[in-house]
C-alpha positions, -999 to 999 in steps of 0.1 A, spaced: -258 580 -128 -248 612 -143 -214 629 -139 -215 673 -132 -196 696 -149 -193 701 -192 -158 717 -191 -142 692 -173 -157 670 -203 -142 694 -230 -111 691 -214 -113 652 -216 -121 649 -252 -90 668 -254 -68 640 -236 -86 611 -253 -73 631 -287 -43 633 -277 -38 600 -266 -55 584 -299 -31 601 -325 0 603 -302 15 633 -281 38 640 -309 12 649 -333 -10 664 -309 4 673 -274 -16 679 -245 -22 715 -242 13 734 -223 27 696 -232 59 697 -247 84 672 -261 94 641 -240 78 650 -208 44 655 -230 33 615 -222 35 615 -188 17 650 -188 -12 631 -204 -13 606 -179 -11 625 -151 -38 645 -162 -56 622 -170 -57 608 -137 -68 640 -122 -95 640 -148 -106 609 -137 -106 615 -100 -126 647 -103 -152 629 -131 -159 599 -100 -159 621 -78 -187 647 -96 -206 618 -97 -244 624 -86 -258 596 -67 -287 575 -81 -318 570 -61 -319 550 -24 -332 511 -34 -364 503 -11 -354 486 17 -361 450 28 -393 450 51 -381 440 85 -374 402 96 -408 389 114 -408 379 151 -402 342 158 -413 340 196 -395 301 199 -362 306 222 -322 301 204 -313 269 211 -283 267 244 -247 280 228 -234 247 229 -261 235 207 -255 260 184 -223 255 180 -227 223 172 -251 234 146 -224 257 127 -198 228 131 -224 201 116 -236 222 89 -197 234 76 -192 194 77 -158 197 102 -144 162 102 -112 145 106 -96 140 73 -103 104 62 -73 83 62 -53 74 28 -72 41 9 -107 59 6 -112 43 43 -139 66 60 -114 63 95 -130 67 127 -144 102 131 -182 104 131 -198 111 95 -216 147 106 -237 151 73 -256 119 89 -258 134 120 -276 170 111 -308 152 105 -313 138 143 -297 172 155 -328 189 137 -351 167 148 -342 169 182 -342 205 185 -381 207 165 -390 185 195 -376 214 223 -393 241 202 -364 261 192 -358 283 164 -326 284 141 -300 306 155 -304 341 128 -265 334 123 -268 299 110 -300 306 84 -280 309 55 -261 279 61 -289 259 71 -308 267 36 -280 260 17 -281 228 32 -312 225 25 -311 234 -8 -285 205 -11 -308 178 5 -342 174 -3 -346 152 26 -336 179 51 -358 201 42 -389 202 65 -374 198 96 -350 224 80 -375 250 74 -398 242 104 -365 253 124 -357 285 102 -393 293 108 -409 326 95 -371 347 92 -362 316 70 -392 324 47 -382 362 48 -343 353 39 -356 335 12 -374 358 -8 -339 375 -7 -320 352 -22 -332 327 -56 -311 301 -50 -333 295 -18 -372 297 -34 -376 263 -26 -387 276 11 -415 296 -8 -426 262 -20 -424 248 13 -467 245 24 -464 279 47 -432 262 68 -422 280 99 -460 294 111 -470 312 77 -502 290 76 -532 309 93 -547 292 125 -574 265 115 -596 284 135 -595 315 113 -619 311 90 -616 343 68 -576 332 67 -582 296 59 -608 312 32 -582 332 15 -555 313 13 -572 282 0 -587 305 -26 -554 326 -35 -528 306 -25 -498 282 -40 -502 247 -45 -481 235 -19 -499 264 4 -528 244 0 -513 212 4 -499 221 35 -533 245 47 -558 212 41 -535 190 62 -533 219 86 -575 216 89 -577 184 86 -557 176 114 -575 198 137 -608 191 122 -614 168 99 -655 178 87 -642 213 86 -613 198 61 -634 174 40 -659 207 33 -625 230 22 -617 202 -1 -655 197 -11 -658 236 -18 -634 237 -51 -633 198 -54 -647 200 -95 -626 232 -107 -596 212 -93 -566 203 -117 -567 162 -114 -529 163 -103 -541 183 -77 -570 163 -65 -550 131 -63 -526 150 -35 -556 170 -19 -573 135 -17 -543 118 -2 -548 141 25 -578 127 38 -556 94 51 -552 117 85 -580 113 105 -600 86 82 -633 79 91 -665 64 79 -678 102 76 -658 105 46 -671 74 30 -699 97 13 -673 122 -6 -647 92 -15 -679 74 -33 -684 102 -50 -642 103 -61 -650 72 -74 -667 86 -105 -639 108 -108 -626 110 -147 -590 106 -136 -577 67 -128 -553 77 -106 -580 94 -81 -606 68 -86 -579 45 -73 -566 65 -43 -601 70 -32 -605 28 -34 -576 25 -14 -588 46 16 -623 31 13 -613 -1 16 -594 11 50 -628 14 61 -639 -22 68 -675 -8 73 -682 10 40 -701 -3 14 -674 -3 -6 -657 -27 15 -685 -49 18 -687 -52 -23 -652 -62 -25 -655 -85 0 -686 -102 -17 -666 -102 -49 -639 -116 -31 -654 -145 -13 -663 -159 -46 -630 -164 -55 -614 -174 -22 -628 -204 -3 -622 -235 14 -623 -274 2 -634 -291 32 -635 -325 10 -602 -329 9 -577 -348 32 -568 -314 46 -585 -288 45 -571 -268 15 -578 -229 1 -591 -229 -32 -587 -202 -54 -610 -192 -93 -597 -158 -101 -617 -135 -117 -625 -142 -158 -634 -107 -162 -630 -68 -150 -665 -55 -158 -675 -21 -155 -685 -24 -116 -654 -36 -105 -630 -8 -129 -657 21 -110 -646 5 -79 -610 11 -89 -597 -23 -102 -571 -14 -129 -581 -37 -158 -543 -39 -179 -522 -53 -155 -484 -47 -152 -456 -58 -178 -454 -97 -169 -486 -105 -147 -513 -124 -159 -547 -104 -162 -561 -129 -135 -541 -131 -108 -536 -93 -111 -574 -87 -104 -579 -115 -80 -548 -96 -60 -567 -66 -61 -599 -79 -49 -584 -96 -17 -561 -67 -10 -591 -44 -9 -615 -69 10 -619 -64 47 -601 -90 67 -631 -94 90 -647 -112 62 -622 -142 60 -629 -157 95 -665 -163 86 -657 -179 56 -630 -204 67 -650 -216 92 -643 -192 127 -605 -200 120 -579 -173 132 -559 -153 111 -529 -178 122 -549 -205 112 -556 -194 77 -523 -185 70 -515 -219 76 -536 -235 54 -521 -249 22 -535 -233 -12 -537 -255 -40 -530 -245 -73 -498 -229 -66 -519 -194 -58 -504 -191 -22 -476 -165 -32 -499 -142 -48 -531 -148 -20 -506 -143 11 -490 -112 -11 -527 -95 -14 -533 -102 24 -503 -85 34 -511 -58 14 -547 -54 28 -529 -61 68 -510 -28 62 -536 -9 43 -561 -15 75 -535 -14 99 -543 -50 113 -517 -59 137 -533 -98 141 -532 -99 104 -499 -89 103 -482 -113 132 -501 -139 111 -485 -136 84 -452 -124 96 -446 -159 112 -425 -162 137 -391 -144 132 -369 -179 141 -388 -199 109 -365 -201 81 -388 -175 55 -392 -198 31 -407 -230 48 -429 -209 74 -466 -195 69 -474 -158 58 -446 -142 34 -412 -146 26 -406 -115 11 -388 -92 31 -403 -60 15 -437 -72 28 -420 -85 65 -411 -49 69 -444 -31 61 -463 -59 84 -437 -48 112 -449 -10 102 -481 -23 118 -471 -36 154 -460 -12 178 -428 -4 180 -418 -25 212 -431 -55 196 -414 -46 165 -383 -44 179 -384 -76 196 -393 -94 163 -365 -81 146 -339 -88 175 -354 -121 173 -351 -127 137 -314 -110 134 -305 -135 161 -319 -170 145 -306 -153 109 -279 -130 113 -275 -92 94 -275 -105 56 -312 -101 54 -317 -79 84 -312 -44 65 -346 -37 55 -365 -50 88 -338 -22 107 -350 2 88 -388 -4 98 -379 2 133 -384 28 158 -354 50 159 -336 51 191 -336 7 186 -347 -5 219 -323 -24 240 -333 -61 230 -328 -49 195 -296 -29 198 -281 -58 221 -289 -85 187 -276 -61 162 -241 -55 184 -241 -98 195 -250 -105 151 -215 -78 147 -192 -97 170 -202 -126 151 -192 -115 120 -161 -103 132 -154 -134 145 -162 -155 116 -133 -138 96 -158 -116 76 -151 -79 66 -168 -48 73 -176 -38 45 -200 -62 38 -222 -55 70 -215 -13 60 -252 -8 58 -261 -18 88 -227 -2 102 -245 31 87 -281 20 101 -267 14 138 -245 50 138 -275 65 136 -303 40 152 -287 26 181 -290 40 216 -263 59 229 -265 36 257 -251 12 236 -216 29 236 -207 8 272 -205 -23 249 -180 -9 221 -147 -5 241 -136 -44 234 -148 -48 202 -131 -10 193 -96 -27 204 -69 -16 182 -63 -50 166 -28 -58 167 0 -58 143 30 -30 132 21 3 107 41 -10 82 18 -35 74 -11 -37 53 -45 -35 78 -61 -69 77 -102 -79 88 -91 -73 118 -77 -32 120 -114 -29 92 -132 -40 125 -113 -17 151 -116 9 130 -151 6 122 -165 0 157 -141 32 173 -164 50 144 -194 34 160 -188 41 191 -171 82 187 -208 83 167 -229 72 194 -209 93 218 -211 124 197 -251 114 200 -251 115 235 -236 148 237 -259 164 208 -290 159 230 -269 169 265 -261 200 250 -299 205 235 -310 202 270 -284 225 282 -267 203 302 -232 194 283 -211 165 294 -173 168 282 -157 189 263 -177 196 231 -151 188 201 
């Protein structure tokens, strides 16, 4: 900026003399003796008032191009403001002790509220945009269902603000992906766009069409970064098929390791590729059956060797800190081996038939491991029940796997009905303490039989003089898994326990408290999706 007139400056020079070597030795002109300060000042103030207000304005910045459309309807008003009081975090403050009391934890519950409104189709209110991308921001795990609700005005607020360019990394969130169907877009983009653009664009195809998306990839497939073929590859697990067999071949020439073994993995999901049928071959000669024995046992010769066939066909060679080199290929043989071949070889047995059998040599941990691995990589649900067992077996006696890593990526196999009831049975024969991990593999809202053993497995602990505390995770897991439904069963168990304030809380008041937090949670639920559906129950808190 630049300020107008030059006597106006002459006269200021003047002041700032004066004021430098002191009114006595030079006075302000007409200034004389005591009153000669405060002259100065006060002229120097209406100095200062002209010189700001002389000033010339600078040029007009550009402005901001307009805020795109989004067609999607604002979610109902009591909706939204339950989105403003979930994203400020508005809770009761928690009692003294570090206790968490007994209102509802609302940073756990923005997650399902996101997810429910994606599933109406509406768009973030403008109003709550900033919030909801600092929130964002905050939580990585918030983030797509975050920006698929701030849709295209969340991408344009972004670009506005640095502190929210992780939406400009987002894949095109919110609509900013051109239709699959538009060639000339898909074109362009793919050619000229981000990484995570074309993340998000080949998924986009893919899903739609997946020949048109397996060409895109093809198209730049050698000028690709390896990084970025190993996630461009991955992509291809939507919408597998044996017509990609042909182009995941050719990936497994590819002069990265890490691609060469993503592209074994999906091949071997293809129990009819010739890939498949090669590790089966090389499988069965390391896994049969001794019919001379007393009863019929698996034996097992692990490979003595990784020759170059079987590293092209992605076997890692250097196994991990602590494995023998052995076991660690035989493991990857079998895991990539389709399960159709095992029947055949033990004789038209079932899969529950094989699991049964004893394995001499002590190799039944890691054979059974490398079957469940293959169950989930093919998605075999008989596989799976197989070597699930059945939930009431204690896990270390019964067939199949005692790991309960594994038991929960079996149960990702079954559908979710049937995975529900496994778990409710297996939380009632065993109880919560190893339960955390199946919960977590189930469909979220827990069907009844499930819900019902998770609340019947609580009461029991109570009852048996334990504390909360130590059941906190699944506490956690059923605030936000169980049906709101559930709520009718809470009232007893939410009973204030007794005893007078004065007195320390014992097991007892840990219990109240923590199933009145339950139950204000599953309520709170209830009234989230009401008020989604524009159809609020109560008074909204």
């Amino acid at each position: 900026m630049t300020t107008t007139g030059t006597p106006s400056d002459a006269g200021w020079e003047e002041l700032v003399t004066s004021a430098l070597l002191g009114t006595d030795r030079r006075p302000p002109s007409g200034a004389r003796g005591a009153a000669a300060a405060g002259e100065l000042l006060d002229a120097a103030a209406r100095r200062t008032l002209r010189r700001r207000a002389g000033l010339r304005p600078g040029p007009a910045a550009v402005p901001p191009e307009p805020a795109p459309e989004d067609p999607r309807p604002d979610p109902p008003p009591a909706a939204r403001r339950r989105l403003d009081g979930l994203l400020t975090g508005r809770a009761a403050p928690a009692p003294a002790g570090g206790r968490r009391g007994t209102a509802p934890d609302l940073v756990e519950l923005l997650p399902q509220w996101l997810a429910m409104a994606g599933e109406r189709g509406y768009k973030a209110p403008a109003a709550s945009l900033p919030a909801l991308l600092d929130a964002a921001r905050a939580r990585t795990d918030l983030r797509p269902r975050a920006l698929a609700l701030a849709g295209p005005r969340g991408l344009w607020l972004a670009r506005l603000n640095p502190d929210w360019r992780f939406a400009l990394r987002g894949g095109g969130a919110g609509g900013a992906l051109p239709d699959p169907g538009d060639a000339r877009g898909v074109r362009e983009l793919w050619e000229e766009g981000l990484f995570a653009e074309r993340v998000a664009l080949l998924g986009a195809v893919r899903a739609k069409d997946p020949a048109a998306g397996r060409a895109l990839l093809a198209s730049t497939w050698p000028a690709e970064r390896a990084e970025d073929r190993l996630m461009f590859l991955d992509s291809l697990r939507a919408g597998l098929s044996a017509a990609d067999e042909e182009f995941l071949e050719a990936a497994l020439a590819d002069r990265s390791r890490n691609v060469r073994a993503t592209a074994a993995e999906l091949l071997s999901a293809l129990p009819g590729s010739a890939f498949a049928g090669r590790m089966a071959a090389r499988a069965a000669t390391c896994v049969g059956l001794d019919r001379t024995a007393d009863v019929p046992t698996v034996v097992v010769e692990a490979p003595h060797e990784c020759d170059e066939d079987m590293r092209r066909d992605g076997v890692a060679a250097v196994p991990p800190h602590g494995r023998g080199e052995r076991s660690w290929w035989l493991g990857q043989l079998v895991e990539a081996a389709p399960l159709s071949c095992w029947p055949a070889r033990f004789g038209g047995r079932s899969p529950e038939e094989i699991v049964a059998l004893p394995v001499a040599d002590d190799w039944q941990p890691e054979l059974h491991a490398a079957w469940c691995r293959a169950a989930v990589r093919q998605r075999d649900a008989r596989w799976s029940r197989a070597l699930l067992g059945a939930p009431s077996a204690p896990p270390a006696t019964g067939p199949g796997t005692s790991s309960l890593a594994e038991r929960a990526q079996l149960l990702s196999t079954l559908d979710p009905a049937e995975r529900a009831r496994w778990v409710a049975a297996f939380v009632a024969a065993h109880g919560l303490s190893e339960a955390f991990q199946l919960l977590g593999a189930c469909a979220v809202p827990w069907a009844e039989p499930l819900g019902e053993a998770v609340l019947d497995a609580l009461d029991t602990a109570r009852d048996a003089g334990g504390y909360p505390w130590s059941f906190s995770g699944v506490m956690g897991l059923a605030e936000r898994c169980l049906s709101p439904a559930a709520a009718r069963r809470l009232a007893a168990p939410a009973a204030a326990a007794p005893g007078t304030e004065d007195i320390a809380p014992g097991a007892d008041a840990y219990w109240s408290e923590a199933f009145q937090r339950l139950a204000a949670t599953l309520d709170l639920r209830a009234r989230m999706r009401a008020e989604l559906d524009g159809t609020p129950t109560g008074t909204t808190p």
